[in-house]
MOPAC internal coordinates of N, CA, C and O (Angstrom, degrees):
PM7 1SCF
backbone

  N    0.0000 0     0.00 0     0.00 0    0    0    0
  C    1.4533 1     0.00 0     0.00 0    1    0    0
  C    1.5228 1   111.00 1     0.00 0    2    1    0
  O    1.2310 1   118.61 1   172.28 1    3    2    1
  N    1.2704 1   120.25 1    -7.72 1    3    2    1
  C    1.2761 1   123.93 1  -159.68 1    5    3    2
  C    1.2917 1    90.31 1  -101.65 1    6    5    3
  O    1.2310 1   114.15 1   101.01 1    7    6    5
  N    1.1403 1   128.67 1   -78.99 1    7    6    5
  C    1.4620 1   129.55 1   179.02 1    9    7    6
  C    1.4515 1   120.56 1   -32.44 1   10    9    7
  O    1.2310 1   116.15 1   138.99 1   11   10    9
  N    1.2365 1   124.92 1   -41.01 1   11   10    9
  C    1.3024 1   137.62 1   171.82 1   13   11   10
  C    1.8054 1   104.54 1   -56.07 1   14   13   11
  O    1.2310 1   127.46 1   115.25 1   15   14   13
  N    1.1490 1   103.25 1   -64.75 1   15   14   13
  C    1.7515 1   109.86 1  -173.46 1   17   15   14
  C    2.3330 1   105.34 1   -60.92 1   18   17   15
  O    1.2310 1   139.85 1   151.27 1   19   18   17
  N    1.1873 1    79.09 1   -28.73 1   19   18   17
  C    1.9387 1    80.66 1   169.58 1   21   19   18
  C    1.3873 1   118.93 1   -77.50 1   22   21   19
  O    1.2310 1   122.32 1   149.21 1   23   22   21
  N    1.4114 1   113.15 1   -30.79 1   23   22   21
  C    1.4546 1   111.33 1   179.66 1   25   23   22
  C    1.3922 1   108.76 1   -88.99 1   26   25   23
  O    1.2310 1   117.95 1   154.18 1   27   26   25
  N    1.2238 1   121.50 1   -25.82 1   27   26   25
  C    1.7070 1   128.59 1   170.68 1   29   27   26
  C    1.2843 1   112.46 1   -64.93 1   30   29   27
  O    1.2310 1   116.57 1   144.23 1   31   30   29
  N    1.7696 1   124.13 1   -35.77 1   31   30   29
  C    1.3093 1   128.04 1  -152.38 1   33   31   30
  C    2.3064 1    77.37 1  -100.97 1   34   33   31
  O    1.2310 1   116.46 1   142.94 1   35   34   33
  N    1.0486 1   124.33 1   -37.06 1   35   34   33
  C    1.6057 1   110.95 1   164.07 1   37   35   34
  C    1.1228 1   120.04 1   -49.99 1   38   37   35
  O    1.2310 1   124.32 1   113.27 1   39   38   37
  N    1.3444 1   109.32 1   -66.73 1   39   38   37
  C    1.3860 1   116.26 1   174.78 1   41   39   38
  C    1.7207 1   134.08 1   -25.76 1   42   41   39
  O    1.2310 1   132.34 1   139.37 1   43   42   41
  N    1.8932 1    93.76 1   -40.63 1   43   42   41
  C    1.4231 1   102.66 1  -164.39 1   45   43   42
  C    1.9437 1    97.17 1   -82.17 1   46   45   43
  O    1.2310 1   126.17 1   158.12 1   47   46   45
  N    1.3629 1   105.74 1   -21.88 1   47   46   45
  C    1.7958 1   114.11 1   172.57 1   49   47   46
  C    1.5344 1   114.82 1   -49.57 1   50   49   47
  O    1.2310 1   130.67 1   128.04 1   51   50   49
  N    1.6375 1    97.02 1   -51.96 1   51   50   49
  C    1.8519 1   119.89 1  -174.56 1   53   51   50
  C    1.3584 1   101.59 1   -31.23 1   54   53   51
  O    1.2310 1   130.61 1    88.41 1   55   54   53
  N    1.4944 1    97.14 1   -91.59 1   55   54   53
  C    1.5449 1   109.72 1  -172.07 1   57   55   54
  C    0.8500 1   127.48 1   -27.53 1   58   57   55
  O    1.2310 1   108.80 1   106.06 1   59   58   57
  N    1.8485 1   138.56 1   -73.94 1   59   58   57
  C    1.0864 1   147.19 1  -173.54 1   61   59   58
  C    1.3063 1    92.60 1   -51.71 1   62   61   59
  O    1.2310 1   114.88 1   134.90 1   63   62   61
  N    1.3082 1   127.32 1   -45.10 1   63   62   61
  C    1.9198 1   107.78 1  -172.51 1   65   63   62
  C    1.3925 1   115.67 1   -66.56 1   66   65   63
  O    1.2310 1   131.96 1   140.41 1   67   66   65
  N    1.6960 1    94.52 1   -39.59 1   67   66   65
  C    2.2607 1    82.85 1   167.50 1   69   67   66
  C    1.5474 1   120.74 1   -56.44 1   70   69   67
  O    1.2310 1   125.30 1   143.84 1   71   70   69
  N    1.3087 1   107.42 1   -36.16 1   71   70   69
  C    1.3718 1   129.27 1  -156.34 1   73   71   70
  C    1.5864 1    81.18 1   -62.78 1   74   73   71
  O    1.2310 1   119.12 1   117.45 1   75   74   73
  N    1.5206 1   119.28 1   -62.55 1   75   74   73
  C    1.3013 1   111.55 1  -158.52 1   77   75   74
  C    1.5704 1   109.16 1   -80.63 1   78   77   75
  O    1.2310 1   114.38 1   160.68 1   79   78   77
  N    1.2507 1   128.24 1   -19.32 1   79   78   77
  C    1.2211 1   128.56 1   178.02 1   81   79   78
  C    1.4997 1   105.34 1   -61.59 1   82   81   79
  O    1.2310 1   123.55 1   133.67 1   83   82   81
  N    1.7296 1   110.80 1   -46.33 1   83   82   81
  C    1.6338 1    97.78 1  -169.23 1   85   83   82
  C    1.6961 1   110.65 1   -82.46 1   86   85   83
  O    1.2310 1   116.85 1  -173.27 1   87   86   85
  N    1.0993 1   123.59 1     6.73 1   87   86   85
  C    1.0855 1   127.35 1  -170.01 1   89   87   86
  C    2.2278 1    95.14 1   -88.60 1   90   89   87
  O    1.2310 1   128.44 1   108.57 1   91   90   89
  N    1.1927 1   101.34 1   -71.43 1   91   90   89
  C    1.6243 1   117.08 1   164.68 1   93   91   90
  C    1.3633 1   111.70 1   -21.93 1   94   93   91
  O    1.2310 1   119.51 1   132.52 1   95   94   93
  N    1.6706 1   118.55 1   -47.48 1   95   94   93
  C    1.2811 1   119.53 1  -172.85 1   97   95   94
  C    1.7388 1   112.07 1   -89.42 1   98   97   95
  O    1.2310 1   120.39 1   134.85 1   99   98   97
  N    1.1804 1   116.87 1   -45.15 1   99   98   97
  C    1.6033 1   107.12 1   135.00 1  101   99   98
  C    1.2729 1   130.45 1    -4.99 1  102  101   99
  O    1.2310 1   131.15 1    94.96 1  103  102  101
  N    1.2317 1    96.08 1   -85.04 1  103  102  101
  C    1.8356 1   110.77 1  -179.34 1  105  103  102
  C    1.3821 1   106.73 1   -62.80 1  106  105  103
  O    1.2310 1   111.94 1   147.71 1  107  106  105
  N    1.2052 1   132.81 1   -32.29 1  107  106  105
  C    1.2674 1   136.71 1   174.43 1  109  107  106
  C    1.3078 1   109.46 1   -58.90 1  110  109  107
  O    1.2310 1   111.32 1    96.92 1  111  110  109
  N    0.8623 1   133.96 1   -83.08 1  111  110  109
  C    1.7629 1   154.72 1   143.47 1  113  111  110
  C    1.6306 1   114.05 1     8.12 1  114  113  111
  O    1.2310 1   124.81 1   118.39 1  115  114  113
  N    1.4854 1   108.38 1   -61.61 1  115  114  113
  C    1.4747 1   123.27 1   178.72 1  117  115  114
  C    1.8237 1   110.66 1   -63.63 1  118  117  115
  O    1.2310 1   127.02 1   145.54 1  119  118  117
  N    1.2705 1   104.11 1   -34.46 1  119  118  117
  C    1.4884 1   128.66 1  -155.19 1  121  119  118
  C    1.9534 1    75.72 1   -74.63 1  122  121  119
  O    1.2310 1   126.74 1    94.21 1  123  122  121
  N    1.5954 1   104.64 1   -85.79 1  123  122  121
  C    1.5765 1    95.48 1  -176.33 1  125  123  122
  C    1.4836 1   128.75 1   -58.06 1  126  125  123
  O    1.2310 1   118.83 1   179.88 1  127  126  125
  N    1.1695 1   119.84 1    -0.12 1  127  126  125
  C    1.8835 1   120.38 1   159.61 1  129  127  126
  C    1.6871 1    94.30 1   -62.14 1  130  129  127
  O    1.2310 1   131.66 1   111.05 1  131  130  129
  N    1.2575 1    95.10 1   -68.95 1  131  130  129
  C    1.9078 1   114.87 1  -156.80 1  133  131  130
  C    1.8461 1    89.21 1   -32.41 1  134  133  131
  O    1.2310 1   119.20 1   128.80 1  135  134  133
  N    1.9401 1   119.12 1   -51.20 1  135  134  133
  C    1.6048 1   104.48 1  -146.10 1  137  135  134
  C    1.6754 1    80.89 1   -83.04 1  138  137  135
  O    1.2310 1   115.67 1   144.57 1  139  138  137
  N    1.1338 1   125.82 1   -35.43 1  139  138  137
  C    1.7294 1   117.06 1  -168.16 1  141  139  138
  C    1.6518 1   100.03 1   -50.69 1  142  141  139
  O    1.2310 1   122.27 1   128.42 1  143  142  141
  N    1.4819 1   113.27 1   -51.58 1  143  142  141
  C    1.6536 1   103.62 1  -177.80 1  145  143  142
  C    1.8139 1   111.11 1   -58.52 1  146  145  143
  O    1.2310 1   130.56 1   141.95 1  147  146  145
  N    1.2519 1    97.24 1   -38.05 1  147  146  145
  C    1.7604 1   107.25 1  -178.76 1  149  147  146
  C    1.3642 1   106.21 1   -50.47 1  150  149  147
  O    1.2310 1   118.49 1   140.74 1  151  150  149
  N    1.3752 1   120.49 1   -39.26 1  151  150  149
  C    1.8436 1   126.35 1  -167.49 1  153  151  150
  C    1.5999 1    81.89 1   -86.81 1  154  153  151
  O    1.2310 1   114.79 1   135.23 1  155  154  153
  N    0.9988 1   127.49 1   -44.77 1  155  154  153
  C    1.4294 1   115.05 1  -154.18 1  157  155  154
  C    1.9411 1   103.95 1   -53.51 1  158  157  155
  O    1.2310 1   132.77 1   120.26 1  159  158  157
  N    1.8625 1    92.94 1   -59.74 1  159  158  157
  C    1.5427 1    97.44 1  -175.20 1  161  159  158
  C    1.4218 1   106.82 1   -69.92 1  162  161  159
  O    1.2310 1   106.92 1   159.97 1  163  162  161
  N    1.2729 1   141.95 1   -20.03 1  163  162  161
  C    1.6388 1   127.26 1   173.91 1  165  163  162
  C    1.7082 1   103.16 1   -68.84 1  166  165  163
  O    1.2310 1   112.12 1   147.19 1  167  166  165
  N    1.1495 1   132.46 1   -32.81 1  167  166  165
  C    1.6450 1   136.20 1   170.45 1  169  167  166
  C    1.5428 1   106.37 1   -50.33 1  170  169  167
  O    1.2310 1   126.69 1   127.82 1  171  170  169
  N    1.2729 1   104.73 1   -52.18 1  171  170  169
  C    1.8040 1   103.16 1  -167.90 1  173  171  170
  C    1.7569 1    84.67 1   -86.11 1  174  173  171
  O    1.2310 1   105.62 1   155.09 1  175  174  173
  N    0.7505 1   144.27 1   -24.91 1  175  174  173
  C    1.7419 1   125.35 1  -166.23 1  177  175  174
  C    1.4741 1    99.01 1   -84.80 1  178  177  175
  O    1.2310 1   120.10 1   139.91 1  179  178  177
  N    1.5062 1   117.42 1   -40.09 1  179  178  177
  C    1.6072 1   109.80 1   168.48 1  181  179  178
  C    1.8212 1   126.91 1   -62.73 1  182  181  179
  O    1.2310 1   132.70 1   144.53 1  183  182  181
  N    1.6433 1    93.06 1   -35.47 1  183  182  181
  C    1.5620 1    99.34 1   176.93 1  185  183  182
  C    1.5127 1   104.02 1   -69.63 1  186  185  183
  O    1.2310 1   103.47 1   155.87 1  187  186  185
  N    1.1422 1   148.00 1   -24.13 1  187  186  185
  C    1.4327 1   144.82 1  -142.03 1  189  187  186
  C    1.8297 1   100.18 1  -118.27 1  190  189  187
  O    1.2310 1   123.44 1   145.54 1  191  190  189
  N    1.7613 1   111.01 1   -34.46 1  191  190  189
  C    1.2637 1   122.24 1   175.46 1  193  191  190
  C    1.5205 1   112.55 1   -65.68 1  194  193  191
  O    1.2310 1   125.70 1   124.41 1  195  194  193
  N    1.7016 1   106.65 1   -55.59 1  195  194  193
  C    1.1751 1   109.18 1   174.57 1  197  195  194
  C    1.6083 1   128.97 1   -76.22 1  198  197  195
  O    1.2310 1   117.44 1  -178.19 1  199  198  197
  N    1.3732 1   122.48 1     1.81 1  199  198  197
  C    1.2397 1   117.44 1   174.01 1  201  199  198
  C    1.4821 1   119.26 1   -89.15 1  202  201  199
  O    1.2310 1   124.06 1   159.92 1  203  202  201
  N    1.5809 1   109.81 1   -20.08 1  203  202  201
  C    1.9006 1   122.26 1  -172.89 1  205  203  202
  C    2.0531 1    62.88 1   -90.73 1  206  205  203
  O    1.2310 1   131.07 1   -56.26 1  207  206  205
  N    1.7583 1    96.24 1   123.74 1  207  206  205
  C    1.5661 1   104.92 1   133.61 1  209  207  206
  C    1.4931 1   120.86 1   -84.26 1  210  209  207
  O    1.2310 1   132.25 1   -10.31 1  211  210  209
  N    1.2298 1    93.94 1   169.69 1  211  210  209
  C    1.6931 1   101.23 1   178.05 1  213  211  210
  C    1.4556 1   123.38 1   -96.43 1  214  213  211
  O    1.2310 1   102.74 1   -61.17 1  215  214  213
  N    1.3373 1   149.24 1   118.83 1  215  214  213
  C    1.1071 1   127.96 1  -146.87 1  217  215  214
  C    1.6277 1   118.62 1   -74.39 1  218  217  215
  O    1.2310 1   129.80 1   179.65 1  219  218  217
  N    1.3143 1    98.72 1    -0.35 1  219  218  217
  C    1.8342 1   108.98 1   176.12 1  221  219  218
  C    1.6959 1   105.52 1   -88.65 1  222  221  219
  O    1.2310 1   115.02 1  -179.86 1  223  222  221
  N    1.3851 1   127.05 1     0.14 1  223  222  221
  C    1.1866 1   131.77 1   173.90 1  225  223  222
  C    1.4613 1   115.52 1  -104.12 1  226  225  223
  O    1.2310 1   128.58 1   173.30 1  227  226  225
  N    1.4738 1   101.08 1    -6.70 1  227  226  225
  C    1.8908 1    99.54 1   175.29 1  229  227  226
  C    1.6176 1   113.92 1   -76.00 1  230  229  227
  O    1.2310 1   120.10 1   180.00 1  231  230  229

């Protein structure tokens, strides 16, 4: 009975740690899409800013 209640009382640790691990890596994941799109649109807002000169720079 003892052994049984130790591997049940492990068991109940497991899960929630996958549970929370895959959740972290998720958020991890989403987090670096979000800045790759972020670099993406600051690239085109610099290419598009810096190509109109300003007419006080001619």
């Amino acid at each position: 009975m003892d052994g049984e209640l130790i591997s049940k009382s492990k068991f109940s640790l497991v899960i929630p740690i996958i549970i929370l691990s895959i959740f972290i890596y998720a958020a991890r994941r989403a987090h670096l899409q979000q800045i790759e799109r972020i670099r993406k649109m600051d690239k085109i807002y610099h290419i598009q800013t810096n190509s109109k000169t300003s007419p006080y720079r001619q």
